[in-house]
Every structure is written in C-alpha cells, then in structure tokens.
N, CA, C and O of each residue as an XYZ file, in Angstrom:
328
protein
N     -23.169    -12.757    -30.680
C     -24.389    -12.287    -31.290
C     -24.591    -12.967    -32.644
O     -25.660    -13.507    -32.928
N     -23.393    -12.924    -33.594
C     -23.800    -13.507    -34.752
C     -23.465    -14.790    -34.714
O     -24.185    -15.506    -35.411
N     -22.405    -15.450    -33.992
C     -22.535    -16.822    -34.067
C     -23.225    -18.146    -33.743
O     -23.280    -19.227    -34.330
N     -23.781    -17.632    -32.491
C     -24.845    -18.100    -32.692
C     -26.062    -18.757    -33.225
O     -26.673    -19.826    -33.261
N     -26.078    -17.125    -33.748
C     -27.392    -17.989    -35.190
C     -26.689    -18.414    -36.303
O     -27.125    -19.348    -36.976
N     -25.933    -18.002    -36.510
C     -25.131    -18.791    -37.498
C     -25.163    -20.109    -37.687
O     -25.441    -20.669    -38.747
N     -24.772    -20.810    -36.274
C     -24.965    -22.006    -35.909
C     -25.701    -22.994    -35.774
O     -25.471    -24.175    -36.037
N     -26.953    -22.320    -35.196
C     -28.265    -22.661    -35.050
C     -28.868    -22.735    -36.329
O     -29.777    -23.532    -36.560
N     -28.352    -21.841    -37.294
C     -29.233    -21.283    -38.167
C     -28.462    -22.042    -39.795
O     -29.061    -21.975    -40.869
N     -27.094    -22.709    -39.639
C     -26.423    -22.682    -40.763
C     -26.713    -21.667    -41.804
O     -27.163    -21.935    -42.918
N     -26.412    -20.442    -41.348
C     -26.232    -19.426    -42.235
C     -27.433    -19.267    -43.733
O     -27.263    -19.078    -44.937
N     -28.790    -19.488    -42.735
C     -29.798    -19.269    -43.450
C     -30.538    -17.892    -43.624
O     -31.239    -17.376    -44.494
N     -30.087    -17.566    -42.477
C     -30.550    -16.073    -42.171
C     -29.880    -15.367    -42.559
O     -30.310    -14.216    -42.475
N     -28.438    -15.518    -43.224
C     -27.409    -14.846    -43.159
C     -26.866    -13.987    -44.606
O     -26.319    -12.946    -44.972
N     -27.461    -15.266    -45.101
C     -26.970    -14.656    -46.498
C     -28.369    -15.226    -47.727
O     -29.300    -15.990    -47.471
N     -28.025    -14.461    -49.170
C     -29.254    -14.515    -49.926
C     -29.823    -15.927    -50.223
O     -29.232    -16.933    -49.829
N     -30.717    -15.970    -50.765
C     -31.197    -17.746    -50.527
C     -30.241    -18.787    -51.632
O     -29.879    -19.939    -51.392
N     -29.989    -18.020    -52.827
C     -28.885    -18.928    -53.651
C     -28.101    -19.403    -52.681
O     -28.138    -20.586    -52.345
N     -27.184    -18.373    -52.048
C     -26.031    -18.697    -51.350
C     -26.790    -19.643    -50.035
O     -26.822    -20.872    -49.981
N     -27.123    -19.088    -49.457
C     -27.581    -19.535    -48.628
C     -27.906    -21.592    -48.787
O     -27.287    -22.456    -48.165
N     -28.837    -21.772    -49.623
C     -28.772    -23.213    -50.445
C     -27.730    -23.928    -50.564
O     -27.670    -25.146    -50.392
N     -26.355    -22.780    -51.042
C     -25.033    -23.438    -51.514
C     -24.584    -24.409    -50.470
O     -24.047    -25.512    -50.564
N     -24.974    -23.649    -49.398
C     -24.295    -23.624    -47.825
C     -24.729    -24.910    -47.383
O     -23.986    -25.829    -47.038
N     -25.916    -24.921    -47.413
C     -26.588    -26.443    -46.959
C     -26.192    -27.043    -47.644
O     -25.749    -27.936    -46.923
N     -25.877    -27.405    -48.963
C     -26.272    -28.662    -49.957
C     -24.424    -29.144    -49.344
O     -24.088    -30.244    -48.905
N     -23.498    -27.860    -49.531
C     -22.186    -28.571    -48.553
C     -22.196    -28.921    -47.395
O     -21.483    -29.862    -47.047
N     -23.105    -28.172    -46.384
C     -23.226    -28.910    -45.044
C     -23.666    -29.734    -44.790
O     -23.385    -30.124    -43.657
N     -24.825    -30.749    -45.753
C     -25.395    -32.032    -45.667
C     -24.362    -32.776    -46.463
O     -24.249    -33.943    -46.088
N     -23.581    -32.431    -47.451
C     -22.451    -33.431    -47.952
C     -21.390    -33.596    -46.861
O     -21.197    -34.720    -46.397
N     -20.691    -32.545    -46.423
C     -19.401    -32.545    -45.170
C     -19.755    -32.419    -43.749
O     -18.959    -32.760    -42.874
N     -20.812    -31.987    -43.511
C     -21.038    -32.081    -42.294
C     -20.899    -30.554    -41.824
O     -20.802    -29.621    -42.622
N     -20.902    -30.415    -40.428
C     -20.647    -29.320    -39.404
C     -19.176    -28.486    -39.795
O     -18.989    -27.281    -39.627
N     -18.337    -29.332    -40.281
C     -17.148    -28.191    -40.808
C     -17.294    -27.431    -41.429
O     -16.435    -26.564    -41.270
N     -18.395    -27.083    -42.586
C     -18.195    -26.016    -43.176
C     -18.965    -25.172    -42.790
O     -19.226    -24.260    -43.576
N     -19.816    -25.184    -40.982
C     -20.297    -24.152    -40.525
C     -18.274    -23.283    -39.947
O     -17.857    -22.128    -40.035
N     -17.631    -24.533    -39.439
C     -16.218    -23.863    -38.982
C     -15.436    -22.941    -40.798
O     -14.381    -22.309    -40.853
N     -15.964    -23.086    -41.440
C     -15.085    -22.278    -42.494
C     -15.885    -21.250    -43.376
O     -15.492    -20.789    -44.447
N     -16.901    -21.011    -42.836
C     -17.749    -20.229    -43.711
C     -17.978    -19.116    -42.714
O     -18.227    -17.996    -43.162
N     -17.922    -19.297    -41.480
C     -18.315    -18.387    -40.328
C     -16.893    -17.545    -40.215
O     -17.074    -16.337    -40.066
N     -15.468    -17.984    -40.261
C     -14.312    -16.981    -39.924
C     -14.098    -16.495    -41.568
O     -13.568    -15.406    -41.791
N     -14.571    -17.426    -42.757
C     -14.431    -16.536    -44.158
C     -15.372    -15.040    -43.858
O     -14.888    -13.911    -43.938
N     -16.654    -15.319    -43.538
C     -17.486    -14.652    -43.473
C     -16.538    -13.225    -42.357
O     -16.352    -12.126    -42.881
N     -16.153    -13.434    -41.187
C     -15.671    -12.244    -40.232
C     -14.390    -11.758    -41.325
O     -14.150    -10.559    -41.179
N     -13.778    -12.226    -42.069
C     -12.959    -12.231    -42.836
C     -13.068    -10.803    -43.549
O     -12.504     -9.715    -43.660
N     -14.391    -11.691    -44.032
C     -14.805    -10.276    -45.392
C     -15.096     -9.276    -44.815
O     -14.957     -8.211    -45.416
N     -15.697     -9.286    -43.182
C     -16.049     -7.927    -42.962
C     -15.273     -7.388    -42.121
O     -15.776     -6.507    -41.425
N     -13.834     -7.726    -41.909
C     -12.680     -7.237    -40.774
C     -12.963     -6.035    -40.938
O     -13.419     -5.316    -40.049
N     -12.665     -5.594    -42.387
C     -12.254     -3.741    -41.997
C     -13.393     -3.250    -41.687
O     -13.091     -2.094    -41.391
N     -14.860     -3.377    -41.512
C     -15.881     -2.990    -41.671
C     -16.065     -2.838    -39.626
O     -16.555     -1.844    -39.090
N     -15.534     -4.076    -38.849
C     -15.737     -4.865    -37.761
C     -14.420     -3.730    -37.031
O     -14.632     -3.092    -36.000
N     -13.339     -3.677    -37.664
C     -12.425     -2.733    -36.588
C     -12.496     -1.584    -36.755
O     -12.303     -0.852    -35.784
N     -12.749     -1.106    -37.840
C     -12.901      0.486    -38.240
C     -13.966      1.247    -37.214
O     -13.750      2.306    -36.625
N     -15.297      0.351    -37.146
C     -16.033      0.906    -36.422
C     -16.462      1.009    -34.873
O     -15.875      0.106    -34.277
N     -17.205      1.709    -34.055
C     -17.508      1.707    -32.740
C     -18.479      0.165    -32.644
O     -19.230     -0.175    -33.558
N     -18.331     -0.452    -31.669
C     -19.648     -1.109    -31.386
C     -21.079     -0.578    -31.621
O     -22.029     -1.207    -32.088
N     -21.045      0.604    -31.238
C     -22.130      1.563    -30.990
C     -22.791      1.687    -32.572
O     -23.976      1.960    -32.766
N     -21.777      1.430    -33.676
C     -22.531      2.038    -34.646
C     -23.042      0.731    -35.375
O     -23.898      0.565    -36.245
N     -21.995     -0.350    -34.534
C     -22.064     -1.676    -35.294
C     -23.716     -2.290    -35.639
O     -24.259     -2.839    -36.597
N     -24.158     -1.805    -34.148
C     -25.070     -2.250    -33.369
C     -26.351     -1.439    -33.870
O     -27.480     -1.901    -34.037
N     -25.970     -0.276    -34.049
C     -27.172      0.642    -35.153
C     -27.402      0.040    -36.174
O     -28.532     -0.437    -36.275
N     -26.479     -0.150    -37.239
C     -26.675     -1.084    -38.815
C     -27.112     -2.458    -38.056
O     -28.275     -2.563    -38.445
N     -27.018     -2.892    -37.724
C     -27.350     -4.241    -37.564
C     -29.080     -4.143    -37.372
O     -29.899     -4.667    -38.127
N     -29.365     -3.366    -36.210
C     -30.523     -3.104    -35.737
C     -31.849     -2.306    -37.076
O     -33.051     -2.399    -37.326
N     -30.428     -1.436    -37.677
C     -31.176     -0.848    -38.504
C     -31.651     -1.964    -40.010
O     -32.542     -1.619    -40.787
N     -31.061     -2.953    -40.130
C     -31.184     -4.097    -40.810
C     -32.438     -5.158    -40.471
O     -33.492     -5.493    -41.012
N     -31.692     -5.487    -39.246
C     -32.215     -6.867    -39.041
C     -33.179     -6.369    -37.728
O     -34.166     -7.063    -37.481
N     -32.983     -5.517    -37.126
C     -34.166     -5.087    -35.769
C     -35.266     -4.480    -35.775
O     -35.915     -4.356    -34.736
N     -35.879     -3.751    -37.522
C     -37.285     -3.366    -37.455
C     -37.755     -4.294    -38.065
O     -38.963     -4.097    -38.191
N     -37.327     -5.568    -38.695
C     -38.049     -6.709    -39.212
C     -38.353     -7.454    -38.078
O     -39.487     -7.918    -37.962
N     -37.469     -7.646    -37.187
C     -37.682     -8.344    -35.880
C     -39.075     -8.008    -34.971
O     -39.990     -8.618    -34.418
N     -38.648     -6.741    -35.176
C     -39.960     -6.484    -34.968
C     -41.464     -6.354    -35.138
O     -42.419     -6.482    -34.372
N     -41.286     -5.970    -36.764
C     -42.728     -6.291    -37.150
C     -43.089     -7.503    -37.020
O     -44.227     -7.744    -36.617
N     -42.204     -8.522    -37.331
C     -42.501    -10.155    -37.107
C     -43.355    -10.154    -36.266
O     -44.553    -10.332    -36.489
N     -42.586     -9.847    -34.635
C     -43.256    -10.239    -33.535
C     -44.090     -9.403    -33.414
O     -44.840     -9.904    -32.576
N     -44.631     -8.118    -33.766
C     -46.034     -7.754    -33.480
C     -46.876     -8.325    -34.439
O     -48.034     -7.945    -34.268
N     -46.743     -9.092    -35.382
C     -47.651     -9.601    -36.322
C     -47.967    -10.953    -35.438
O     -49.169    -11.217    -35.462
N     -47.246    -11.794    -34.729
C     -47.569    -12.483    -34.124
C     -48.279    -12.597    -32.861
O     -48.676    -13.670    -32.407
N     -48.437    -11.408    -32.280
C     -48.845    -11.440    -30.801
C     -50.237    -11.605    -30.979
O     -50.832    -10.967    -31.848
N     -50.817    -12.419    -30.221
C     -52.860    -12.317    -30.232
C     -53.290    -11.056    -30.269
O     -52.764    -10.087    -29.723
N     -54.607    -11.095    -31.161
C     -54.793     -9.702    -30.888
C     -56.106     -9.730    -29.467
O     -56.824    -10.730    -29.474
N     -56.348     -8.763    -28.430
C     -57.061     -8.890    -27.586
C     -58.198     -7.769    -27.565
O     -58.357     -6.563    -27.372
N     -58.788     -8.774    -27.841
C     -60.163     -7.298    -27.846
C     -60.953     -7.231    -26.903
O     -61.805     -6.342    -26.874
C-alpha cells in the first residue's frame, strides 16, 4: 500500500514539502538508492506505531488522513451532468 507510492511518487506525497524537496534534490544527485534508504528509515520510525496496532485501526488513520481528501479530489473532478 505505501510502497508503492512511495516509489512512484519519491516520497512526495509522503512527507511535508521542505522534506519532501530534500528527498528529490538527493534523488536527482544519487539516484534510485535513496528511494531504498528513506523508505525502510521511514517503516523504521513508525515500527512501534506498525506492530502495536490492528490492521483494522491502521487502515482507519490512514483513511482517516489520506481517504476523505481522496475523496473530495475525485468528486471535484468528476463532470458535472446536468
């Protein structure tokens, strides 16, 4: 689920836009490796957060984050039909 976009995304979506910037300006200097060291730092920081909890609740915060923006997005995008 998250690696993915991670990948796709070099961790644009992921984190605030400073950081986020940091990320590129090293991934256009080194290349694709520092998507491999920023993605297991990143599971890193959130181990205890990742085993402590159910999937079930994982999947609530996440949704509750990132899944009503998802959504308004895409209803802002759909044609409107009159």
């Amino acid at each position: 689920m998250y690696g993915s976009q991670w990948f796709i995304t070099v961790f644009s979506y992921s984190f605030p836009f400073h950081l986020a910037l940091r990320i590129w300006d090293v991934f256009l200097y080194e290349g694709v490796k520092i998507v491999f060291k920023v993605g297991p730092a990143l599971l890193k920081y959130c181990h205890d957060d990742l085993v402590s909890k159910r999937l079930e609740e994982l999947k609530q915060e996440y949704e509750k984050i990132h899944g009503k923006v998802a959504e308004s997005k895409a209803k802002q995008k759909q044609p409107q039909l009159a």
